[in-house]
VOGU-3710 file (C-alpha; in Angstrom, 3 decimals, decimal comma):
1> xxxxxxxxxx> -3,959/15,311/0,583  -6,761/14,701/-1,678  -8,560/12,730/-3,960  -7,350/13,985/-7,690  -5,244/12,116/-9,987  -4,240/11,904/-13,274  -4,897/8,445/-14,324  -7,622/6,460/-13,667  -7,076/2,752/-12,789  -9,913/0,094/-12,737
11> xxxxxxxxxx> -9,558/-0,976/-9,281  -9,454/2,389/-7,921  -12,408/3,291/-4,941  -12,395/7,418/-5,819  -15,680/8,180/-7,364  -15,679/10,596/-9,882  -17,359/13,416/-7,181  -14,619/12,412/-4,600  -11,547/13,647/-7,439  -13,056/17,129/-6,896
21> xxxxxxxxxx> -12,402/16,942/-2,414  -8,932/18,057/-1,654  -7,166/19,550/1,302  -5,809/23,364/1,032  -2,077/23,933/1,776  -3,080/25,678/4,865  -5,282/23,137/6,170  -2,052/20,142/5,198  -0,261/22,925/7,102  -1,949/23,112/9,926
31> xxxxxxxxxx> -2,322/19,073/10,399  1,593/19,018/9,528  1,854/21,425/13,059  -0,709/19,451/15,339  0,975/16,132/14,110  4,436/17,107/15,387  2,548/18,365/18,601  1,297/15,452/19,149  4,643/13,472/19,320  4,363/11,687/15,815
41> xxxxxxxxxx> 7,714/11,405/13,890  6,814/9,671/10,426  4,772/11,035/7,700  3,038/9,910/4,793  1,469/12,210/1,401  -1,047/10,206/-0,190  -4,386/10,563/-2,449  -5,371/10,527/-4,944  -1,911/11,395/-6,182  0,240/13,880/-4,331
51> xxxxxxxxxx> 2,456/14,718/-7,200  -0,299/16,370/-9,147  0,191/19,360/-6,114  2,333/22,301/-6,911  3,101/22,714/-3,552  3,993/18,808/-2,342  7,972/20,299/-2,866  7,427/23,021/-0,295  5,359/20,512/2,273  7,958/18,351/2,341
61> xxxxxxxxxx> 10,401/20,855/3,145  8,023/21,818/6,118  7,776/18,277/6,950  11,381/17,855/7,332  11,954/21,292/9,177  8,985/20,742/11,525  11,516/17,366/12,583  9,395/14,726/10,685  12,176/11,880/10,368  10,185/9,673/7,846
71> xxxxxxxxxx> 8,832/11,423/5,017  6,906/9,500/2,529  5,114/9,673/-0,437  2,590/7,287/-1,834  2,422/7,904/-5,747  1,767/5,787/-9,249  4,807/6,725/-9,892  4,464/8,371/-13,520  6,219/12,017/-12,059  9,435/9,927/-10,856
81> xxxxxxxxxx> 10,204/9,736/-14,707  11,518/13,544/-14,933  15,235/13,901/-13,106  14,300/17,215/-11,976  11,225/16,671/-9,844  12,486/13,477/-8,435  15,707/15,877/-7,094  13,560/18,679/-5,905  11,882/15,939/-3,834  14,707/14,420/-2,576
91> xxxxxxxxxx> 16,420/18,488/-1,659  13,067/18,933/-0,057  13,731/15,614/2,294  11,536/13,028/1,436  12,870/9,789/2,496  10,701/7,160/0,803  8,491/6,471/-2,356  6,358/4,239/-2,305  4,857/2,889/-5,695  1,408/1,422/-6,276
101> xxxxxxxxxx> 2,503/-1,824/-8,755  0,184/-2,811/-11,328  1,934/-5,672/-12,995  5,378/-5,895/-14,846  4,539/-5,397/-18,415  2,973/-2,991/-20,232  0,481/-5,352/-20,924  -0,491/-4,903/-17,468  -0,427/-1,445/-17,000  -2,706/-0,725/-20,233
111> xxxxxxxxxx> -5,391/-3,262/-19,121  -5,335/-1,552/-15,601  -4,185/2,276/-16,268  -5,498/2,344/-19,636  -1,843/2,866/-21,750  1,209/1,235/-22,431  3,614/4,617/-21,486  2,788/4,288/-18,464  4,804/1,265/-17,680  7,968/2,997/-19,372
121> xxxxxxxxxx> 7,345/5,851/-17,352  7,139/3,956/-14,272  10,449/2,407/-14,917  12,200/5,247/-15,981  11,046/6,752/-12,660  12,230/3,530/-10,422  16,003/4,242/-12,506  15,897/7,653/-11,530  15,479/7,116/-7,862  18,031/4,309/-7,802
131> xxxxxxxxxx> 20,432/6,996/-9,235  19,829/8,967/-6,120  19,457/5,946/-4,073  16,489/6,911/-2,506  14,143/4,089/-0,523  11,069/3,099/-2,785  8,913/0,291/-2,008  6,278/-1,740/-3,991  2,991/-1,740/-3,259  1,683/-4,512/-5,321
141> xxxxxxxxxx> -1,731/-4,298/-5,982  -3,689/-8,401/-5,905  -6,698/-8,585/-8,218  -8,512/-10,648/-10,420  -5,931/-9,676/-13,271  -2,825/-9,925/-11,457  -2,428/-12,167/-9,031  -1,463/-14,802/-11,221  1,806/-13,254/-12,009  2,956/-12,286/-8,464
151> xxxxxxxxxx> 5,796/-14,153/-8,808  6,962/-12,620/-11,875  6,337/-8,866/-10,300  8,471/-9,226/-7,598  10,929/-10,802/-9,763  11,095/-7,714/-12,153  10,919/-4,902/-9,997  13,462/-6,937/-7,498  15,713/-6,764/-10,655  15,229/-3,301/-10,765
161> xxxxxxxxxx> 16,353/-2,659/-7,427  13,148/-2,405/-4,944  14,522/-4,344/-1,900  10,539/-4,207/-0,473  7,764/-5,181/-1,544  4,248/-5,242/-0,204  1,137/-7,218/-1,199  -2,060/-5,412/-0,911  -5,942/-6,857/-1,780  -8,005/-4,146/-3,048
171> xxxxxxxxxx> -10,592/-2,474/-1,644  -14,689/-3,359/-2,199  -15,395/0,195/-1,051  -16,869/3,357/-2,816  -16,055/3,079/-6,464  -14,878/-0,235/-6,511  -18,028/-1,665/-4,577  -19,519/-2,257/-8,032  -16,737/-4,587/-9,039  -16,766/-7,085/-6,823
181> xxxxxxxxxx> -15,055/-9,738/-9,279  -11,938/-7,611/-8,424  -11,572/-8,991/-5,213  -10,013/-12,905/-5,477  -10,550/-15,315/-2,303  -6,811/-15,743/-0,804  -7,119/-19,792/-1,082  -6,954/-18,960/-4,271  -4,138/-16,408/-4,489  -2,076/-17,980/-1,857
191> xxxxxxxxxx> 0,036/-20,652/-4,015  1,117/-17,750/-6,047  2,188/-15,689/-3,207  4,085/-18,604/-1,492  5,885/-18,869/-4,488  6,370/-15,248/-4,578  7,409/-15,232/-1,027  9,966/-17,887/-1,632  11,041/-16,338/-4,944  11,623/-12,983/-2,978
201> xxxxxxxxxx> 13,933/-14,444/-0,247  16,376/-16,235/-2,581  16,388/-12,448/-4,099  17,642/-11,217/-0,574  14,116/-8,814/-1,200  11,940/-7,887/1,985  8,035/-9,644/0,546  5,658/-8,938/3,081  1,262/-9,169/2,515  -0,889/-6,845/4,363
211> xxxxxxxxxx> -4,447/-7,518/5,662  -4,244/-11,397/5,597  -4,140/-12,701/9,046  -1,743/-15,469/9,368  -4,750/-18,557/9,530  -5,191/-17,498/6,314  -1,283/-17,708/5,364  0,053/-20,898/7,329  3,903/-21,720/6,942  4,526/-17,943/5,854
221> xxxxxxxxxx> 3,878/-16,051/9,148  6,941/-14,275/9,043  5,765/-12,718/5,870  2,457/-11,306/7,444  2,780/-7,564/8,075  0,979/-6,615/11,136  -0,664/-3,714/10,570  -1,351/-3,310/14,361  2,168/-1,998/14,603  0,909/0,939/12,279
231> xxxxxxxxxx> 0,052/3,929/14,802  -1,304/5,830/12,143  -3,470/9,090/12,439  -5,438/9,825/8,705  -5,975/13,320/7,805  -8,663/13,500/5,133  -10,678/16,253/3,474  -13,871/14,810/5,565  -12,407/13,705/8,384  -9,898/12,349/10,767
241> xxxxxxxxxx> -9,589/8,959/12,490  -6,720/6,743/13,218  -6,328/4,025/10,550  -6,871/0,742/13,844  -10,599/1,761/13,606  -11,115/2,443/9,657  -13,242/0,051/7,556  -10,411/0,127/5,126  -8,352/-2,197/7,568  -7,716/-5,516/9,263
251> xxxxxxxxxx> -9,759/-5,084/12,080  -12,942/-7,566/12,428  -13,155/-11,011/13,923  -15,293/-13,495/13,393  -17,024/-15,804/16,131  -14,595/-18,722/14,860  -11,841/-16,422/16,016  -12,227/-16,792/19,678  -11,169/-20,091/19,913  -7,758/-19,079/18,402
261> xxxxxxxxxx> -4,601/-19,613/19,782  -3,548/-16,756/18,196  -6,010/-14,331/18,765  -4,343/-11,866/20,790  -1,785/-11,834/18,589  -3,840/-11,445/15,547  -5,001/-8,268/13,700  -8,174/-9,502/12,501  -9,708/-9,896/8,778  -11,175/-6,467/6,820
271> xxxxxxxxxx> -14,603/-5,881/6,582  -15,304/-5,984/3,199  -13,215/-9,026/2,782  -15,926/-10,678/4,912  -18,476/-9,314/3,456  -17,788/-10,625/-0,122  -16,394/-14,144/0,688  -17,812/-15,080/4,545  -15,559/-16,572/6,885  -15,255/-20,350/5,306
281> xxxxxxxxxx> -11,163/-19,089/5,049  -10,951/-18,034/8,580  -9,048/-21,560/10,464  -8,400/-20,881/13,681  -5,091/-22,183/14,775  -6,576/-24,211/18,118  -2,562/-25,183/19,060  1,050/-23,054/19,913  2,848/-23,623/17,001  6,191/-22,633/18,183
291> xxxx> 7,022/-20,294/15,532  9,760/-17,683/15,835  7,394/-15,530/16,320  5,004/-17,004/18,847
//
């Protein structure tokens, strides 16, 4: 929808001149139209942060009369914390809220959102939309700063009642480019996220990692989110493109790649993933493993 937002976190990739590039109502409008045209049937708001619109209530209600049948919204969260908006919302027909996770203390949040509150508010928001029993999902964000408690994230928002969560590396791109210490190889994150993984299915919790093909991942292939499956069309202020062919995706292989067994099967690594660490991660799996899934 566009690039403002009212907080800024250290990881994000919005450059101060991006916050100022946002889409008009008409032009959401419009895009809302051609979408349905074209046959798609789920929707996501995103940004920046979509709650800072005044008129994200009345989009959603055009979502869900156009005959959207997924309507979510991608958010930090901090609105969910007054009863009010989260019911207009949910009137409105939104059917899921996602959450961009920083940690599970306030400790957390203040090194990476720069204040405490914001951790309440966050929580007070997730209570709100377990009143209503509305769908939320975690996006966990994996950085230098908080990838050594993955485990206990999961664990505390679990508690809380997110049945989903969804581990994300951030992105070396735009604003975040000049922080490349952000950005933690995934030999070294991955003990934490097995444990997480494990920790998340004695929970009866849904723990899922996007962007990390499954050489990088072995024994936890059922926990690799394929983001091939995601048929997504982006609608930005600049431009349009479906998310397969974006730079901000699993989409690149490496020469080592070919002689994978699973290469068909395989969504590939992210650009700037390569970039920063090379390919010494990248183990091609040269046998069938006879997984469940192949």
């Amino acid at each position: 929808m566009g690039y403002d937002c009212n907080v800024q976190c250290d990881y994000c990739t919005i450059t101060r001149e991006m916050r100022s590039r946002n889409l008009t109502t008409a032009a959401i409008q419009q895009a809302l139209e051609e979408g349905r045209r074209d046959g798609l049937t789920d929707l996501a708001f995103g940004g920046g942060e979509p709650t800072l619109r005044k008129d994200l209530v009345k989009l959603v209600h055009l979502a869900r009369k156009l005959g959207y049948e997924t309507i979510k919204i991608s958010s930090n969260g901090l609105m969910y914390a007054y009863p009010d908006y989260v019911a207009a919302l949910l009137d409105a027909g939104a059917t899921q809220f996602n959450l961009a996770i920083m940690g599970w203390n306030r400790r957390m949040y203040e090194s990476i959102m720069g204040q405490q509150r914001f951790f309440d508010l966050v929580v007070e928001g997730v209570g709100r939309l377990m009143e209503r029993q509305a769908q939320v999902v975690a996006d966990i964000i994996m950085k230098n700063d908080t990838w050594q408690e993955l485990p206990e994230t999961v664990q505390f928002w679990g508690e809380l009642g997110i049945p989903k969560h969804v581990f994300w590396l951030v992105s070396l791109t735009d604003r975040n480019k000049d922080f490349p210490e952000s950005l933690v190889p995934v030999r070294t994150i991955r003990p934490k996220m097995f444990e997480a993984f494990d920790l998340g299915v004695s929970m009866g919790l849904d723990v899922v990692s996007r962007h990390i093909p499954r050489c990088m991942l072995p024994g936890y292939w059922d926990h690799v989110w394929d983001v091939r499956t995601d048929n997504v069309y982006i609608v930005t202020p600049e431009s349009r493109f479906w998310l397969r062919d974006s730079r901000i995706t699993a989409n690149t292989f490496v020469a080592k790649c070919e002689a994978c067994h699973l290469k068909p099967r395989c969504m590939g690594i992210r650009r700037d993933y390569l970039d920063a660490m090379g390919d010494e991660e990248v183990l091609p799996v040269l046998f069938d493993t006879a997984r469940p899934d192949g």
